[in-house]
C-alpha positions as CSV (number, residue, x, y, z in Angstrom):
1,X,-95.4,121.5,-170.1
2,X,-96.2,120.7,-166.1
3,X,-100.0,121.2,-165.5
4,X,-101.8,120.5,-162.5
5,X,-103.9,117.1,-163.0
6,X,-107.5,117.4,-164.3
7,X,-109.8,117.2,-161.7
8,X,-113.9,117.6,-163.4
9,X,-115.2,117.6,-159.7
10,X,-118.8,119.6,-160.6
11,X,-121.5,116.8,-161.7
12,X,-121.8,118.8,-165.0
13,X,-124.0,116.8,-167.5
14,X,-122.0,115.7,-170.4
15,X,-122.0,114.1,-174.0
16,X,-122.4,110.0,-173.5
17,X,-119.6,109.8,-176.0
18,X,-117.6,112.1,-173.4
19,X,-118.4,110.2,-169.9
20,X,-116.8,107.8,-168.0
21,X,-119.8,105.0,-168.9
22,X,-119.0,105.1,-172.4
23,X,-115.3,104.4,-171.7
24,X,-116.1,101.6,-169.8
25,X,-118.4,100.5,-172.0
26,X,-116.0,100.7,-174.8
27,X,-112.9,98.7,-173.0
28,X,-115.4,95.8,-171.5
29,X,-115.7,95.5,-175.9
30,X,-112.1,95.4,-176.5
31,X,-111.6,99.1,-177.4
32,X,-108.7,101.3,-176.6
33,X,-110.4,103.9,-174.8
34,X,-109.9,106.1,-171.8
35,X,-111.1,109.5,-170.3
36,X,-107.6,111.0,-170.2
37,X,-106.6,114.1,-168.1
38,X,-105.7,117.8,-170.3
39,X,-104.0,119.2,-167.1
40,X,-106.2,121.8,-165.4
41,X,-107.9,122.8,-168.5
42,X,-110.1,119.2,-168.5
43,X,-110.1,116.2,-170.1
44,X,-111.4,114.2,-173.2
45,X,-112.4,110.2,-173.6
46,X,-110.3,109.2,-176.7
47,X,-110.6,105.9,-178.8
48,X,-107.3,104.6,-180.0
49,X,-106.8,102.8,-182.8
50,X,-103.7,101.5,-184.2
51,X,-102.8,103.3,-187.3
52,X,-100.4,101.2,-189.8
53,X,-96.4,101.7,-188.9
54,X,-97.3,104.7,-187.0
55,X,-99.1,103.6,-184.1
56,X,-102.3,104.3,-182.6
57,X,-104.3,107.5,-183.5
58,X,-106.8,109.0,-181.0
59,X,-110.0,110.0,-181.9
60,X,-112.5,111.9,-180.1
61,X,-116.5,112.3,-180.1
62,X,-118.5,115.5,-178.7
63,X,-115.3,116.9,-176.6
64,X,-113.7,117.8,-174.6
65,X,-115.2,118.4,-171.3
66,X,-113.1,121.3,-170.0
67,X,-112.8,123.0,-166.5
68,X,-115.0,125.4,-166.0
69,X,-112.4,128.1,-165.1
70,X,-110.3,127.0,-167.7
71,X,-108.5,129.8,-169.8
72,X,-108.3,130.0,-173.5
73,X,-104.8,129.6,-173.3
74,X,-104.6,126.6,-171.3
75,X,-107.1,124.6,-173.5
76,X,-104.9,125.9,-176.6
77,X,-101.8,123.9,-174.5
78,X,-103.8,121.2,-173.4
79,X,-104.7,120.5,-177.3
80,X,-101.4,120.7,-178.3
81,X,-100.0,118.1,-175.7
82,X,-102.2,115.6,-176.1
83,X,-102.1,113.1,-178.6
84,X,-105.4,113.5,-180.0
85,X,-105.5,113.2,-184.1
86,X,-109.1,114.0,-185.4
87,X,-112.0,115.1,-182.8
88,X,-115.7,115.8,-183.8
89,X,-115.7,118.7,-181.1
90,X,-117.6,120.5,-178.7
91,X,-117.6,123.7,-176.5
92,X,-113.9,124.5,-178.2
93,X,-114.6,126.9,-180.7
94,X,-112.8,127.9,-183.9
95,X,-110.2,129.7,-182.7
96,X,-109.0,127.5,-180.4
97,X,-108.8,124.8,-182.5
98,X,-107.2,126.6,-185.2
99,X,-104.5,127.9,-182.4
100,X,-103.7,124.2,-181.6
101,X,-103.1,122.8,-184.7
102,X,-106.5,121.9,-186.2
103,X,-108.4,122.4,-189.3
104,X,-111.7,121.7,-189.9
105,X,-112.9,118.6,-192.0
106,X,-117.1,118.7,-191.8
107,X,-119.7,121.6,-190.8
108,X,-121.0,122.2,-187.2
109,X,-124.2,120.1,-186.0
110,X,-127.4,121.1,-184.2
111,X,-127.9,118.8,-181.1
112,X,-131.4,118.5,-179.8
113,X,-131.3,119.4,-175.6
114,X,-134.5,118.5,-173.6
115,X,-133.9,120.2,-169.7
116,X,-135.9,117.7,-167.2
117,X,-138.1,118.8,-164.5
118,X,-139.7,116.8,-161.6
119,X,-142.6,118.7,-162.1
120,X,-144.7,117.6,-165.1
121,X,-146.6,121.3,-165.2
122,X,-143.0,122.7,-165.4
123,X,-141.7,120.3,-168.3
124,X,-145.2,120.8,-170.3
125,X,-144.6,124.5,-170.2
126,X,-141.5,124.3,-172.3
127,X,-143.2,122.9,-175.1
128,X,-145.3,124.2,-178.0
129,X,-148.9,124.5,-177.6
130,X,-149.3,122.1,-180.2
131,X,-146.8,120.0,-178.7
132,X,-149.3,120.1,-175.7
133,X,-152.4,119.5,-177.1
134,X,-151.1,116.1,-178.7
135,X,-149.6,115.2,-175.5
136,X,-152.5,115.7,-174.3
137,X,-155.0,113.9,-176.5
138,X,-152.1,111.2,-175.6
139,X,-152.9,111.0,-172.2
140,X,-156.6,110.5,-173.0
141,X,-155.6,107.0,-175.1
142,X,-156.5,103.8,-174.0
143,X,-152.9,102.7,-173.5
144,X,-150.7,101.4,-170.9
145,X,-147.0,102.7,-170.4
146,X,-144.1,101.6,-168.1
147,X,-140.6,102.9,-167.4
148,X,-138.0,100.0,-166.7
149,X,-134.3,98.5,-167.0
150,X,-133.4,97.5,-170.3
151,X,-134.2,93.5,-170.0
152,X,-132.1,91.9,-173.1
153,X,-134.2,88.8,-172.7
154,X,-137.6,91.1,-173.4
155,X,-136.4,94.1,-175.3
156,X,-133.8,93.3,-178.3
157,X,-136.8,93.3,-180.3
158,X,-136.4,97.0,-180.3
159,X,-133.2,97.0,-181.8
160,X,-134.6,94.5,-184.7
161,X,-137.0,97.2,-185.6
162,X,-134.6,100.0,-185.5
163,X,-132.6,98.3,-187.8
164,X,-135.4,98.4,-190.5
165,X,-135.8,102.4,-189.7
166,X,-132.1,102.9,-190.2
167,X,-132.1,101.5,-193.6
168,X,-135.3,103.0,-194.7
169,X,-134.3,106.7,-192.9
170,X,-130.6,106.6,-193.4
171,X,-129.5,106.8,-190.1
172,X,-127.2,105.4,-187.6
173,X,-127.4,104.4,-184.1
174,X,-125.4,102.9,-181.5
175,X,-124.8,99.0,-182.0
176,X,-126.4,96.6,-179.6
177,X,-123.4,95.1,-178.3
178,X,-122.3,98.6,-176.9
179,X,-125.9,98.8,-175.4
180,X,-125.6,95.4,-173.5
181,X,-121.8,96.9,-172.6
182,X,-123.5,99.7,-171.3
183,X,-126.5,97.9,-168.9
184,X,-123.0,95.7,-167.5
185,X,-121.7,99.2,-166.4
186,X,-124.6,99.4,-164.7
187,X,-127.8,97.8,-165.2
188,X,-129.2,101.3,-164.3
189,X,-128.0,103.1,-167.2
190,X,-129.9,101.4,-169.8
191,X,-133.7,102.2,-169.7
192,X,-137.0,101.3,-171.2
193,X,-140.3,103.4,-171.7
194,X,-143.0,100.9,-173.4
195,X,-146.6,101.9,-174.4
196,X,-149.1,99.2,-174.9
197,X,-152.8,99.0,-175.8
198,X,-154.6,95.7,-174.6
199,X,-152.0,94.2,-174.1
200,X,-149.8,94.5,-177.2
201,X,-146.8,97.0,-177.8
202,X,-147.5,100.4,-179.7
203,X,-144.6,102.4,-178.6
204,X,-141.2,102.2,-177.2
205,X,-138.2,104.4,-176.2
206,X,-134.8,103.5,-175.0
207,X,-132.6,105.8,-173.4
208,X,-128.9,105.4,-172.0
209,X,-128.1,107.4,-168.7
210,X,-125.0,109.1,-167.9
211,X,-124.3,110.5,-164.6
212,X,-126.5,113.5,-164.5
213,X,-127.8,113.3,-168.1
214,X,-129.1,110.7,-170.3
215,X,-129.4,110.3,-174.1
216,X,-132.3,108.8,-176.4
217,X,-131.0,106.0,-178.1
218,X,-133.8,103.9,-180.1
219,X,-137.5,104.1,-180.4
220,X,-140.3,102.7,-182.3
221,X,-144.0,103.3,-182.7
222,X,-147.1,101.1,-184.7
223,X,-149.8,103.1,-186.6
224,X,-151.6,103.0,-183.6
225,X,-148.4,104.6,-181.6
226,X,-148.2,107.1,-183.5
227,X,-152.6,107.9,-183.7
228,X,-152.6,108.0,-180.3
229,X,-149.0,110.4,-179.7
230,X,-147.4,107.7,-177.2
231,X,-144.1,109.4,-177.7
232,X,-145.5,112.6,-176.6
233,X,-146.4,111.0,-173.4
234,X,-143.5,108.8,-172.6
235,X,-141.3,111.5,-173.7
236,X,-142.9,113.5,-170.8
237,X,-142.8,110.7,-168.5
238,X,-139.5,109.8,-168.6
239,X,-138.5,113.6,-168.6
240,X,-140.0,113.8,-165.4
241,X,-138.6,110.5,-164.1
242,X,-135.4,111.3,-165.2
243,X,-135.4,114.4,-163.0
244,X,-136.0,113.0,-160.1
245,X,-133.4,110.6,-160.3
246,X,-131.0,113.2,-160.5
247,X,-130.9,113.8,-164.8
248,X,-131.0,117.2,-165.7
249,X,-131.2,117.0,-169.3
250,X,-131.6,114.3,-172.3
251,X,-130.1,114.7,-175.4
252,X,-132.6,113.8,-178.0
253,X,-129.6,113.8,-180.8
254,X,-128.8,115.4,-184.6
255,X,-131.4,118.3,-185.8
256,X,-131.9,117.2,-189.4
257,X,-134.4,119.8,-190.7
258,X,-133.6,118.9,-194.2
259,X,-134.3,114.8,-194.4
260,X,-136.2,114.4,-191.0
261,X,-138.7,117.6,-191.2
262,X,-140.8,115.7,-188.9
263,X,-138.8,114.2,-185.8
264,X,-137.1,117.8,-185.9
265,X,-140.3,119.3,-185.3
266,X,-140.8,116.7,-182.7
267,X,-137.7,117.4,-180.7
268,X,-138.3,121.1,-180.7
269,X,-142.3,121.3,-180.4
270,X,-140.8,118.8,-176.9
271,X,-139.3,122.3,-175.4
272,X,-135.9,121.0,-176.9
273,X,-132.6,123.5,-177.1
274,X,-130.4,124.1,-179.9
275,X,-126.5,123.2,-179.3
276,X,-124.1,123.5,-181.8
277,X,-121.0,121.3,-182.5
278,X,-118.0,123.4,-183.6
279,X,-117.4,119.9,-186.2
280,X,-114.9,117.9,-187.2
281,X,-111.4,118.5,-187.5
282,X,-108.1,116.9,-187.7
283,X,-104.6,117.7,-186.6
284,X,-102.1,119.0,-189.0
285,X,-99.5,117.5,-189.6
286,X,-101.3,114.3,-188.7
287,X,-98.4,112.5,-186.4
């Protein structure tokens, strides 16, 4: 099928596992990735990987990032064209993916959205009063915090300790390498919020920017972090930062309700909105 080329020429924020830093990131590691056009309806970053005697498989995370006046039917032909195998997806929806050749694999996801504002009375107001009041019982702390570039000769302690939380929470981030890939996209794109009291560390964030959105990767807080709500605050800070750089929204990732009561509250006391995945699914037949 002949299809105009794929032109995304709004500054729309989208997924970091959908933008053009992430693809970069991935190929300066030795990954067979791309952003690849879908015609006029919009285009997806696929991973390839080689797949036995049959050849590479594509896989995609969080997309794809269609046109805005893209038609149902063109996305349906866009899927179908492309060699795209399994694809944990977004902004597609059921019937479309059925339409194309897809079934589904694993359940929908809440993602955590946190809109920025330049104006910190603005970004309080979308929070919870109780949100509020421990923000603001944060700002009365003694403690220090700074917003900077990721320094990998200061700040890969952070990832030592998020290690330790993985294996105790059962989670998964992003690995370090593709972290450093990232800051040698741009040394911009990779970001630090640390809280310290006398001196010594209580807090830290790390966020990864996008184009016009970023994403919370890591963070860590001490005893005394968490007494006196340094998230809260850097969270606010770096919200407002963020927007004045240009960043309309951070994703602050996965909703668990069920095995992380407490950091959902957290995301969603934060003024956070609800987005739903539409899951994963896989192309049948396969090749």
């Amino acid at each position: 099928m002949l299809m105009r080329p794929s032109v995304i020429c709004d500054n729309r924020a989208v997924p970091l596992w959908q933008s053009h830093v992430f693809a970069t990131a991935l190929r300066h590691l030795g990954t067979d990735a791309a952003v690849e056009p879908m015609g006029a309806a919009g285009e997806v970053l696929i991973i390839r990987r080689k797949f036995g005697p049959f050849g590479p498989f594509g896989f995609a995370s969080r997309g794809p990032v269609w046109a805005s006046d893209s038609t149902e039917k063109e996305r349906i032909a866009a899927l179908r064209d492309i060699r795209l195998h399994i694809m944990n997806a977004q902004n597609t929806g059921r019937q479309v993916l059925r339409s194309a050749g897809f079934r589904q694999m694993m359940a929908s996801a809440e993602i955590a959205i946190l809109g920025t504002h330049g104006d910190l009375d603005e970004q309080l107001a979308q929070c919870s009063g109780k949100w509020r009041n421990a923000y603001r019982k944060g700002v009365r702390s003694d403690m220090d915090i700074t917003h900077r570039r990721f320094s990998p000769d200061k700040d890969c302690w952070v990832f030592a300790v998020d290690r330790a939380a993985q294996k105790q929470k059962g989670y998964r981030a992003l690995p370090p390498d593709l972290v450093h890939a990232i800051a040698q996209v741009d040394p911009q794109n990779v970001t630090i919020s640390l809280a310290k009291q006398r001196g010594t560390p209580i807090a830290a964030m790390m966020f990864l920017r996008h184009g016009s959105a970023a994403t919370y990767h890591v963070g860590w807080t001490s005893d005394t972090g968490r007494k006196a709500n340094a998230h809260h605050v850097m969270l606010m800070q770096a919200a407002k930062r963020f927007a004045r750089l240009g960043v309309s929204q951070i994703e602050l990732g996965q909703i668990d309700r069920q095995r992380l009561p407490g950091l959902a509250r957290f995301k969603l006391g934060a003024g956070a909105q609800i987005t739903m995945t539409d899951g994963t699914w896989i192309k049948i037949p396969f090749l």
